[in-house]
C-alpha positions, 0 to 999 in steps of 0.5 A: 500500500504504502508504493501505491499511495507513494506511485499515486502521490508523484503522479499527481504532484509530478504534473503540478511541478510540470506546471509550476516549471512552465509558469516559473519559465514563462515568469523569468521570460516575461509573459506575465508583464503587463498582463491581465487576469484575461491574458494570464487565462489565456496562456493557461488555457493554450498551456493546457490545450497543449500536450507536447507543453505538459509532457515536455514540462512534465519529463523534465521535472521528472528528468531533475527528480531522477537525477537527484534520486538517483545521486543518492543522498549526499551527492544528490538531495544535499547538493540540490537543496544547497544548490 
């Protein structure tokens, strides 16, 4: 039980970081500037009519969180949490 509810807990939240990924990218490129609640509506639902954007965002979160695991603890989650 406890793989199951750790497998359905990262599918859900791996899809939100995909998002919260696009979002952070999209900040830092300056979309957001000079936007209104339309416009920002707008670019949420082009993102998510989008399928290629969620699975490329979606993959490379779970790209970085593979990496981390993967490092184990003191090469991996350490660094990345002093990063």
């Amino acid at each position: 039980m406890g793989v199951l509810a750790g497998f359905l807990i990262l599918s859900y939240y791996s899809v939100i970081a995909g998002w919260a990924s696009a979002y952070a990218f999209k900040a830092f490129a300056g979309s957001f500037i000079d936007a209104d609640a339309t416009k920002i509506k707008g670019l949420f639902d082009d993102f998510i009519a989008s399928p290629m954007q969620l699975i490329f965002w979606h993959s490379l979160f779970m790209a970085a969180t593979m990496l981390v695991v993967v490092r184990g603890v003191n090469k991996g989650l350490e660094k990345a949490v002093y990063f």
